[in-house]
C-alpha positions as CSV (number, residue, x, y, z in Angstrom):
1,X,-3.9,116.2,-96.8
2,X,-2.2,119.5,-96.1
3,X,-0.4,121.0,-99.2
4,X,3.4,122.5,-99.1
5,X,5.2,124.5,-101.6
6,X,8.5,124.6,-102.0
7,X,10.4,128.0,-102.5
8,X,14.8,127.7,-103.3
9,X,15.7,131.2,-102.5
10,X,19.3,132.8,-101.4
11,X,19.4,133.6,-97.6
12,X,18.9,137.2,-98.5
13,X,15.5,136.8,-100.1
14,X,14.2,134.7,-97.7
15,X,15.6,137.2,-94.8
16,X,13.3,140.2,-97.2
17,X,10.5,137.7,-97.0
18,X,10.3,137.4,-93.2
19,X,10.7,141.8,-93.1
20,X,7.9,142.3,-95.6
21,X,5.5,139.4,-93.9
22,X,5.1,137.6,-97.0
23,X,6.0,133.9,-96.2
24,X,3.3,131.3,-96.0
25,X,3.4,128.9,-92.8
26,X,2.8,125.9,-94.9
27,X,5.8,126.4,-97.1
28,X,9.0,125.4,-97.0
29,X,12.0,127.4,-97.8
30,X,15.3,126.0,-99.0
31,X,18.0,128.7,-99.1
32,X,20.3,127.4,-101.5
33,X,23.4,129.5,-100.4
34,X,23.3,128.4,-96.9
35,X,21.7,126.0,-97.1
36,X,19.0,126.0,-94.3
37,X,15.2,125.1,-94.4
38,X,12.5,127.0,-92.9
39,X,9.2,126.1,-92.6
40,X,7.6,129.4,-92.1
41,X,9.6,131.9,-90.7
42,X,10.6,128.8,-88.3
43,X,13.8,127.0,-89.0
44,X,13.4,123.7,-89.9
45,X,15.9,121.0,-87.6
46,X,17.0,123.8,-85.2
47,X,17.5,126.3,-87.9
48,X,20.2,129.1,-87.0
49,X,21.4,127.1,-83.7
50,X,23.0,124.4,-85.6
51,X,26.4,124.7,-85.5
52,X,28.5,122.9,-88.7
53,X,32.1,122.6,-88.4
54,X,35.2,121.0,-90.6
55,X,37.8,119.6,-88.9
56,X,41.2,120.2,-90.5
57,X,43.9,117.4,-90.8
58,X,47.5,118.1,-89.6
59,X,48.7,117.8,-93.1
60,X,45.8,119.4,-94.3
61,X,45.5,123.3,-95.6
62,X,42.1,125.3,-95.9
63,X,40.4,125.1,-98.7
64,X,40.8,127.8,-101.3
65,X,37.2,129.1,-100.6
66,X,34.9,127.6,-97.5
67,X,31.1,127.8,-97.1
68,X,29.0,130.2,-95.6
69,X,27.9,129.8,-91.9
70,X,30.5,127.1,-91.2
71,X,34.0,126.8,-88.9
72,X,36.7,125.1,-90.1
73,X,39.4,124.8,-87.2
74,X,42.7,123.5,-87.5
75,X,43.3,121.6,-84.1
76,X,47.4,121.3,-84.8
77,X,47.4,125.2,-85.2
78,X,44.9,126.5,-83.2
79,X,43.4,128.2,-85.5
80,X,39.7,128.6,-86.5
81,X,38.3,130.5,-89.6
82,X,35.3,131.2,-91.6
83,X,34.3,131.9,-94.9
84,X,33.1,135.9,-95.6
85,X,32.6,138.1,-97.9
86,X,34.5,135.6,-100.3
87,X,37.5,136.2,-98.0
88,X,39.0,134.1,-95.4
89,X,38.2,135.5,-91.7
90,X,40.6,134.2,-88.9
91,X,38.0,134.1,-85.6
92,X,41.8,132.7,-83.5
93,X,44.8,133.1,-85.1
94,X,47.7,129.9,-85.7
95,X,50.4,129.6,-82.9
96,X,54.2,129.4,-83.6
97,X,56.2,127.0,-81.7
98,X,59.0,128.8,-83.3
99,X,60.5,132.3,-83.9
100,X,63.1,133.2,-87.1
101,X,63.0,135.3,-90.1
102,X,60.3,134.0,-91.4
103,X,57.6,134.3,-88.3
104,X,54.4,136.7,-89.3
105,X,52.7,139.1,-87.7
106,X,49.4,136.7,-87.9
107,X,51.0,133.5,-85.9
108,X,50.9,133.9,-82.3
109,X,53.9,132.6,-80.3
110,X,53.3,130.4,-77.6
111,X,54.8,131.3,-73.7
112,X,57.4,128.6,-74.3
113,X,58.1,129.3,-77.4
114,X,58.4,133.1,-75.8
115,X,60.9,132.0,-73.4
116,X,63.1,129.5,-75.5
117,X,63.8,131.6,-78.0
118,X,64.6,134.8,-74.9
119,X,67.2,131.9,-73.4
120,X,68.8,130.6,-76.6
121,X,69.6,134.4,-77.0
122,X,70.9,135.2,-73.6
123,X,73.0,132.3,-73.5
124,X,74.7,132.8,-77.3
125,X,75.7,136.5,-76.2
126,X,79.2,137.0,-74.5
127,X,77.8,139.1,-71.6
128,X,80.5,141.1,-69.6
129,X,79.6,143.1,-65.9
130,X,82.8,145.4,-67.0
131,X,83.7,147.7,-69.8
132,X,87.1,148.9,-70.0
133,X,89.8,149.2,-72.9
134,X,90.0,145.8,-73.6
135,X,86.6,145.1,-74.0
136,X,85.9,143.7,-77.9
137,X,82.6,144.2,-80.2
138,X,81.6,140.6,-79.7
139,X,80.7,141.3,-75.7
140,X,77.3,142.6,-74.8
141,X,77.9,145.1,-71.5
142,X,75.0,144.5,-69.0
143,X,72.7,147.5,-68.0
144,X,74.5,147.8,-65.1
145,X,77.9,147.8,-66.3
146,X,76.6,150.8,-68.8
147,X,75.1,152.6,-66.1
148,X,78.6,152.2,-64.3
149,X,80.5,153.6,-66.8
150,X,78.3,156.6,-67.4
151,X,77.7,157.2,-64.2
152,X,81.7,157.6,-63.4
153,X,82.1,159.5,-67.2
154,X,79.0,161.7,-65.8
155,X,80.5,162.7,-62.4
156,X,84.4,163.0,-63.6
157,X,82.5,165.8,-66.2
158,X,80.5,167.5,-63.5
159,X,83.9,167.7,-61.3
160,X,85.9,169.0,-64.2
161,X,83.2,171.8,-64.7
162,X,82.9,172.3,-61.0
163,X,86.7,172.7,-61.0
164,X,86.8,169.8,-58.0
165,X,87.2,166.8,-60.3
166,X,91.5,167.5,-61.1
167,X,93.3,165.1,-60.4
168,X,97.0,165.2,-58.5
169,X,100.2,166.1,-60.6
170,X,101.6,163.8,-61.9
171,X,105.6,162.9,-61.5
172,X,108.4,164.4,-63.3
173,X,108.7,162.8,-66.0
174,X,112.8,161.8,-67.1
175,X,114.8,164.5,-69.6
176,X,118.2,164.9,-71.3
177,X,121.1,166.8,-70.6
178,X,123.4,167.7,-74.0
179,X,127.1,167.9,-72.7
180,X,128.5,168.4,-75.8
181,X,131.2,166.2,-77.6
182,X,132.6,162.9,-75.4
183,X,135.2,163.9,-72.9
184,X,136.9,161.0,-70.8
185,X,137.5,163.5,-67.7
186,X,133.6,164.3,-67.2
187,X,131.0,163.3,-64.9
188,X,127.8,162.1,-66.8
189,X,124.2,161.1,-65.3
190,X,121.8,158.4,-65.8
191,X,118.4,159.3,-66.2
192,X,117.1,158.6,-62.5
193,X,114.1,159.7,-60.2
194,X,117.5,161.3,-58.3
195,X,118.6,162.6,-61.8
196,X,116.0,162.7,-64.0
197,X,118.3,165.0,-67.0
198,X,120.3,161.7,-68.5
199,X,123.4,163.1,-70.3
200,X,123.9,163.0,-73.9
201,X,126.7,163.5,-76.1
202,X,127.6,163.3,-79.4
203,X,130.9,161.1,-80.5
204,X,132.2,160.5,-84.0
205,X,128.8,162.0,-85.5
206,X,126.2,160.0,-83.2
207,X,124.1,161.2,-80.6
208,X,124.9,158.6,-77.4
209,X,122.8,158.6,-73.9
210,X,125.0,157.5,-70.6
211,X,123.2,154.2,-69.1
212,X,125.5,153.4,-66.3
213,X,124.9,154.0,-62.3
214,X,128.6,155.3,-62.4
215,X,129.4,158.5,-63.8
216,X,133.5,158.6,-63.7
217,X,135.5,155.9,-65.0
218,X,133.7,155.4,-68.2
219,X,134.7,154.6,-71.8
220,X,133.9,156.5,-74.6
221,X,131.4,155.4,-76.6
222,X,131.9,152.1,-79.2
223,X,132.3,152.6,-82.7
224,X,129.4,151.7,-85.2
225,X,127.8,149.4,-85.7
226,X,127.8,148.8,-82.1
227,X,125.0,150.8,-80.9
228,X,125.7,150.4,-77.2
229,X,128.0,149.0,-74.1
230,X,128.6,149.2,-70.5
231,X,128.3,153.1,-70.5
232,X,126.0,154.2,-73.7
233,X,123.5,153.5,-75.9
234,X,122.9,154.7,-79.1
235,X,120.1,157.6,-79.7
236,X,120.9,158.9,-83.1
237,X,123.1,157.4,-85.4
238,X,125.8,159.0,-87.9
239,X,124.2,160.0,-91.5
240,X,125.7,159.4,-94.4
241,X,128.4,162.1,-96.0
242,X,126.8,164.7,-98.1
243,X,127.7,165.3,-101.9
244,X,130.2,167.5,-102.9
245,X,129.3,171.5,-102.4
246,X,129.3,173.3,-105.9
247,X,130.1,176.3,-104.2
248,X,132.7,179.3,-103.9
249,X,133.8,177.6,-100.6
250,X,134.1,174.2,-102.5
251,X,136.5,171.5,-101.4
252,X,134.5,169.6,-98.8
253,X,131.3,167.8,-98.4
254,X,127.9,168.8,-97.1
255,X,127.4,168.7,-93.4
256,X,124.5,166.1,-92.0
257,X,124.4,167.8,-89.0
258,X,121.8,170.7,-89.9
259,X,121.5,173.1,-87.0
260,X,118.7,175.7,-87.0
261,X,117.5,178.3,-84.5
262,X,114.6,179.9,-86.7
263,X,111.7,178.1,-88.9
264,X,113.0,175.9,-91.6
265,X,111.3,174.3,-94.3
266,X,113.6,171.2,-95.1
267,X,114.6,170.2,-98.9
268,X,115.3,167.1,-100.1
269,X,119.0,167.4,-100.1
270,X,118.7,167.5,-96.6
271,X,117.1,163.6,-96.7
272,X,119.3,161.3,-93.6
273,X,120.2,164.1,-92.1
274,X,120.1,164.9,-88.4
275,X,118.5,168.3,-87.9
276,X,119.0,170.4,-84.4
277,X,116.7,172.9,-83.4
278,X,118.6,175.2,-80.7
279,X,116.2,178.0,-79.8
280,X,114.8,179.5,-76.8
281,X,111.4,180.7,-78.7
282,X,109.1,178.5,-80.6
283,X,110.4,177.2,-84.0
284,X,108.7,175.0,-86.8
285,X,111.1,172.6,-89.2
286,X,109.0,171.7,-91.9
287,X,109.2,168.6,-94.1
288,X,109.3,168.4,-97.9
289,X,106.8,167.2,-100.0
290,X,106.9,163.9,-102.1
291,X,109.9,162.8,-100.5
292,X,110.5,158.3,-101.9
293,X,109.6,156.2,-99.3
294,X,111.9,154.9,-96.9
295,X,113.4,158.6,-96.5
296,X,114.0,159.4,-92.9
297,X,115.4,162.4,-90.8
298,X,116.6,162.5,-87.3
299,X,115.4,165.3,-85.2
300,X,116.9,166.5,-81.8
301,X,115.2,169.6,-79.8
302,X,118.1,171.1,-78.2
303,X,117.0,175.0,-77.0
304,X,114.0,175.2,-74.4
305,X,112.0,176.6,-76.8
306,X,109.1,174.6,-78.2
307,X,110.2,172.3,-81.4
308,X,107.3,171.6,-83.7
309,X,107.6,169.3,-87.0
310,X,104.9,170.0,-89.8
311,X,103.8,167.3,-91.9
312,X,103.3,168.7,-95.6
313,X,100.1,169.4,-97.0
314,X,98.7,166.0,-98.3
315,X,100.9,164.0,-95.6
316,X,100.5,163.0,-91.6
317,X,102.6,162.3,-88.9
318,X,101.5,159.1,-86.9
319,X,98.1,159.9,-85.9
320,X,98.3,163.9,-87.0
321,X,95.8,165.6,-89.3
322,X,97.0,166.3,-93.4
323,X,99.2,168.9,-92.5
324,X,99.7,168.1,-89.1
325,X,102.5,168.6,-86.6
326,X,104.6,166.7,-84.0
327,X,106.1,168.8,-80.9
328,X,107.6,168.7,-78.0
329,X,108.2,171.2,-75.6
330,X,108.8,169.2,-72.2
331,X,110.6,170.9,-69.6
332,X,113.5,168.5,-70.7
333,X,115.4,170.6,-72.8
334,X,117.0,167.8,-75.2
335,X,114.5,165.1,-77.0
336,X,115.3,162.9,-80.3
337,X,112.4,161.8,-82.9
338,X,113.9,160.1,-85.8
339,X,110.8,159.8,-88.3
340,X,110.5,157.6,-91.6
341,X,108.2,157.7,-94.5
342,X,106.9,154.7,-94.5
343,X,104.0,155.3,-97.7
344,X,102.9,158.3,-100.0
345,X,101.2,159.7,-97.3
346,X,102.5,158.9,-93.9
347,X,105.5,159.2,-91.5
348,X,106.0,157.3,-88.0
349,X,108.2,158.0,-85.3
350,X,111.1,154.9,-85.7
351,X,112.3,155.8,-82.5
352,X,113.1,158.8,-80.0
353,X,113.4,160.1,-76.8
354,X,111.5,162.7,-74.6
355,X,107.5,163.5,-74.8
356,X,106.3,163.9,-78.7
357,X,102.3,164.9,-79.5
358,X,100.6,164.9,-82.5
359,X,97.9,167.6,-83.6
């Protein structure tokens, strides 16, 4: 009867073994960390060729540690492992039948999953083929729409710089006339494309424009606070009368009607007040600081000169810069801006006549 010894060695003695020709053909070798047997050098049952493998549940999580030499697949998942190194080794990594937040970067989507989640998208945004000022943040402009809009913001740039891209002149845009005080026995215009000046006078302290197609056979103008009728509507109403001057001249009260023809840095006495710039050259009327809220003036440009309003220091007009201006110098000669401080800081244009910018 033949003899056999049994050797239990790890994997990597037997493996040293077999290099340095020193196991015995009628022994038998157990390796006891993955777990084969060899007879010989000869494995023992099919040796390395055998192929063990743990099928996962679909409930079921991989084990905290796995053995050596051994797949463990997870059929629900696709996904296959094996145990290294102490480590886990993905051989395929786990599918996703769903994308969110919480996806990895070691789950593989599949296709489908691919092109739901691509459709869901497309169809939750609010895609537009147009962009134009009343587009909203909640639409998504298609490629082409963007390349449209470049395209036509691209070549109107290139045709300015090229000096082909101007456009036509615009039309004359409507003016005033300033005929002085009311007079029954006058001819007035309404502003027309035919005669674009309208006439404005002034009657019982208010600034009035003539509205009618027929300029003789008017009425004057209606007392306050009627602010228009058949023939005129109001532009600029009577202020309030001044204090009493402490002056040399003393008697009467302060005038509202302020008329300058030079640069003129208003006070607060002159709050409600309606203040005329008459000037051929370029004047600046500017407004005082840390006036109450609520304060308003009423401005008329009367010369052809170019009337500018400065905002004070800290303070804007409309859409102006801190220190800012509003001015007009239209061909027109007479324009109206009445302005109110409406906060600490700010000052709108409650109504007017004739072209105003901001800067």
């Amino acid at each position: 009867m033949a003899k056999v010894i049994f050797y239990s060695v790890s994997q990597t003695q037997f493996d040293s073994l077999v290099t340095n020709g020193q196991t015995k053909d009628y022994a038998l070798y157990f390796t006891n960390d993955t777990f084969r047997i060899y007879k010989g050098t000869n494995p023992y049952g099919g040796g390395s060729s055998d192929l063990d493998v743990t099928i996962l549940g679909s409930t079921a999580s991989f084990p905290a540690s796995g053995e050596i030499n051994k797949f463990y697949i997870k059929p629900t998942k696709q996904e296959t492992r094996i145990w290294h190194n102490n480590a886990w080794v993905n051989i395929t990594y786990p599918v996703s039948t769903s994308l969110s937040a919480s996806s990895t970067d070691i789950e593989i989507p599949t296709a489908k999953t691919v092109y739901d989640a691509t459709k869901n998208s497309e169809s939750t945004q609010n895609k537009v083929t147009s962009i134009d000022a009343q587009s909203t943040d909640t639409q998504y402009p298609s490629a082409k729409a963007m390349y449209t809009e470049i395209k036509a913001l691209s070549d109107a740039i290139d045709g300015l710089e090229s000096g082909s891209g101007s456009g036509e002149d615009g039309a004359d845009g409507l003016g005033f006339e300033y005929r002085g005080a009311y007079s029954s026995s006058a001819t007035y215009n309404k502003q027309a494309t035919a005669t674009p000046n309208g006439s404005v006078v002034t009657h019982e302290g208010s600034l009035w424009l003539y509205i009618n197609d027929t300029g003789t056979g008017h009425s004057a103008p209606p007392e306050l606070p009627t602010t228009s009728n058949t023939w005129w509507t109001l532009l600029a109403s009577k202020g309030e009368a001044g204090t009493p001057g402490s002056g040399s001249g003393g008697g009467g009260g302060l005038s509202n009607v302020i008329n300058k023809t030079a640069n003129y840095t208003l006070t607060s006495s002159d709050s409600f007040a309606t203040v005329v710039g008459n000037s051929t050259s370029a004047i600046t009327l500017t407004l005082p600081a840390s006036l109450s809220i609520g304060t308003w003036f009423t401005f008329v440009r009367k010369g052809t000169g170019k009337l500018s309003i400065k905002a004070p220091a800290n303070e804007k007009i409309m859409e102006s810069s801190l220190g800012g201006t509003l001015f007009c110098d239209t061909t027109a000669t007479l324009a109206v801006c009445i302005l109110e401080k409406i906060d600490n800081t700010t000052w709108i244009i409650k109504s007017g006549t004739g072209a105003w910018e901001t800067t």
